[in-house]
C-alpha positions in Angstrom: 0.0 0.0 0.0 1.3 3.3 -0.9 1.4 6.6 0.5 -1.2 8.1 -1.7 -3.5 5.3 -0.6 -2.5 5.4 2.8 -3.5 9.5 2.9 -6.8 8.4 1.0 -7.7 5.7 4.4 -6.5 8.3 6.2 -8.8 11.3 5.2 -11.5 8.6 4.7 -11.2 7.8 8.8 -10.7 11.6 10.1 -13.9 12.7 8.5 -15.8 11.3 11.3 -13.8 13.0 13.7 -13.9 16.0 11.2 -17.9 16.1 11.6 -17.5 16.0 15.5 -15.3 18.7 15.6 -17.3 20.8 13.4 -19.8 20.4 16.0 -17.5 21.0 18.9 -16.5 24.5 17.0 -20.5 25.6 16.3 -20.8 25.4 20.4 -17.6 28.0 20.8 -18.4 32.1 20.2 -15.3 32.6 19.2 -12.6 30.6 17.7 -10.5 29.0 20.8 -7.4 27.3 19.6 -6.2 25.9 22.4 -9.8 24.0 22.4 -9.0 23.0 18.9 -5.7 21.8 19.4 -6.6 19.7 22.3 -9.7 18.5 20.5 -7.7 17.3 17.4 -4.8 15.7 19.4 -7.8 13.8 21.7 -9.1 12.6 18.0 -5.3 12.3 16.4 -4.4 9.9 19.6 -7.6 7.6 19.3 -7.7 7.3 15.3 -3.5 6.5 15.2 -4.3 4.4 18.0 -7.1 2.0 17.0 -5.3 1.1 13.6 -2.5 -0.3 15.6 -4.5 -2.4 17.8 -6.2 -3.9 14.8 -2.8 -4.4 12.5 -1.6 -6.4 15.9 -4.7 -8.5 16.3 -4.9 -8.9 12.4 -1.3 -9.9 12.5 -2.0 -13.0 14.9 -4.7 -14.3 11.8 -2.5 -13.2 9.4 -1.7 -16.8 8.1 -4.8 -18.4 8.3 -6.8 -16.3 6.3 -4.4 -14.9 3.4 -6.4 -16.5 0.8 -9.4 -14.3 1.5 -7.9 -10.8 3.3 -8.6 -8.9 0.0 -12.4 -10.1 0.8 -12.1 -9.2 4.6 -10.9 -5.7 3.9 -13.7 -5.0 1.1 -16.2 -6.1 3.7 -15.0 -4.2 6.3 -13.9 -1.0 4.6 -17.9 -1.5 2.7 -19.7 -1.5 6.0 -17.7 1.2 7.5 -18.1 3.3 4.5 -21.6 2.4 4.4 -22.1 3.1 8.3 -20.8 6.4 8.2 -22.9 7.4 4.2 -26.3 6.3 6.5 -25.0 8.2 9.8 -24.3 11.7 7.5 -28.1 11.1 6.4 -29.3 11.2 10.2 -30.5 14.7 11.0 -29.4 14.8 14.8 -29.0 18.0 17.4 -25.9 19.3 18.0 -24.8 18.6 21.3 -22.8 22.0 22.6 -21.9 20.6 26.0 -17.5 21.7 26.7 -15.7 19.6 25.7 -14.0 18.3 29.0 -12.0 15.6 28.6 -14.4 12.6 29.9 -16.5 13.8 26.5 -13.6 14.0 24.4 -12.2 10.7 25.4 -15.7 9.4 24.8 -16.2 10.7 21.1 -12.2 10.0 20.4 -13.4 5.7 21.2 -16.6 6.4 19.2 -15.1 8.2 16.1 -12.1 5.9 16.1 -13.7 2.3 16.1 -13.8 2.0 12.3 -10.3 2.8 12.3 -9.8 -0.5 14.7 -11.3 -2.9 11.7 -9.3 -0.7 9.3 -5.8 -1.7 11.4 -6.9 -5.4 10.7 -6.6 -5.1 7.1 -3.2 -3.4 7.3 -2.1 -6.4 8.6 -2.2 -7.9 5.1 -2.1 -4.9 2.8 0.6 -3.0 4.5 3.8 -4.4 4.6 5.9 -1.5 5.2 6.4 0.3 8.8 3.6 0.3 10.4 4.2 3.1 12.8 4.5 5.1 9.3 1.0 4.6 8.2 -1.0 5.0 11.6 1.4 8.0 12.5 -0.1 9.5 9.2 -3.2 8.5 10.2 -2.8 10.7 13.5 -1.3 13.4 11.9 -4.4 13.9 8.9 -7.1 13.4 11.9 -5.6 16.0 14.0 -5.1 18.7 11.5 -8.2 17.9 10.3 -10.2 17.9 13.4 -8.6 21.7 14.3 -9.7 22.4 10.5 -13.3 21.0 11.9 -13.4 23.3 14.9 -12.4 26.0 12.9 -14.9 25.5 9.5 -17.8 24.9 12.5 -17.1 27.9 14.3 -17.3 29.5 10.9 -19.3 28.0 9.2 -22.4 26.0 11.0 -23.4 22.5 10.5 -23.7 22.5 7.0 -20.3 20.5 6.0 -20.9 18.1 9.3 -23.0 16.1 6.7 -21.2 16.6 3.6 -18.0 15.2 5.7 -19.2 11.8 6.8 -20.5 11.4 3.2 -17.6 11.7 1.5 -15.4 9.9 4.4 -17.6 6.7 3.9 -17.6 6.9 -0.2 -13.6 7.2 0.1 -13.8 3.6 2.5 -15.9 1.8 -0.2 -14.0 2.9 -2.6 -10.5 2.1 -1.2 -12.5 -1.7 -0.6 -13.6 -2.0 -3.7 -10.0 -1.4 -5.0 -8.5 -3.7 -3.2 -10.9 -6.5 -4.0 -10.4 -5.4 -7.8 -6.8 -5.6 -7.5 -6.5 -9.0 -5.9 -9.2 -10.8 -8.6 -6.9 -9.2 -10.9 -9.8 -7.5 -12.4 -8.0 -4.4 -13.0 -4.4 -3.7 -11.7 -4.2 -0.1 -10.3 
């Protein structure tokens, strides 16, 4: 897996964390970057994090199910795609509560979960240093998620949608890729 497909997952996964902290930056009256900054690191941590403890626990099944991985990660990477296309269809409130940092670490294990199922198929699909592609990970969520306080503060809700749309189309389509590549439909 290359870089540009490693960014691509790793857009893909921040745009939940995006939405949130679009949310998080609706609730502040003026722009607060230390909020920001501590918001994004919270979500940086949790979806750098999760990918790791997947590729680990992916890594112990790594040999017994190499003849269908590139099945694995199209279903996974399809149903977190597809979660998060049917979540940016929800119409929910906004929840302005501060962000202290029992509700950050809470929406940092919620946002991140996918990312957990996407660490099991780096297990078979990324070969190279590990550390490199979830510390990419990290680093597109947080910048991101200040981008998402920032855009929110500016803004409104009306990218929070948008966001978790185009985060679970990227998924599919990173899925559907790597299913196509290893029936050797078409060689990208």
């Amino acid at each position: 897996m290359g870089l540009a497909e490693l960014f691509i997952i790793a857009v893909g996964l921040s745009m939940d964390a995006f939405a949130v902290a679009i949310c998080k930056g609706l609730c502040m009256k003026k722009m607060e970057w230390k909020k920001a900054i501590i918001i994004g690191a919270y979500f940086g941590v949790f979806q750098a994090g999760m990918p790791l403890i997947g590729y680990l626990l992916g890594t112990q099944f790594q040999d017994k199910i190499t003849s269908i991985d590139h099945w694995i990660a199209f279903l996974l990477l399809s149903f977190i795609g597809a979660n998060m296309i049917r979540e940016s269809r929800d119409k929910e409130e906004i929840s302005c509560e501060t962000p202290d940092s029992k509700n950050l670490l809470l929406l940092a294990i919620a946002t991140s979960i996918d990312a957990l199922a996407v660490g099991v198929t780096f297990a078979f699909f990324v070969k190279e240093n590990i550390t490199y592609a979830v510390s990419l990970i990290g680093i597109v969520t947080f910048l991101l998620s200040v981008l998402g306080v920032k855009i929110g503060n500016v803004f409104g809700s009306k990218y929070k949608s948008k966001a978790e749309f185009a985060g679970g189309f990227i998924l599919i389509c990173m899925g559907l890729k790597i299913l196509i590549e290893h029936l050797n439909i078409i060689n990208f």
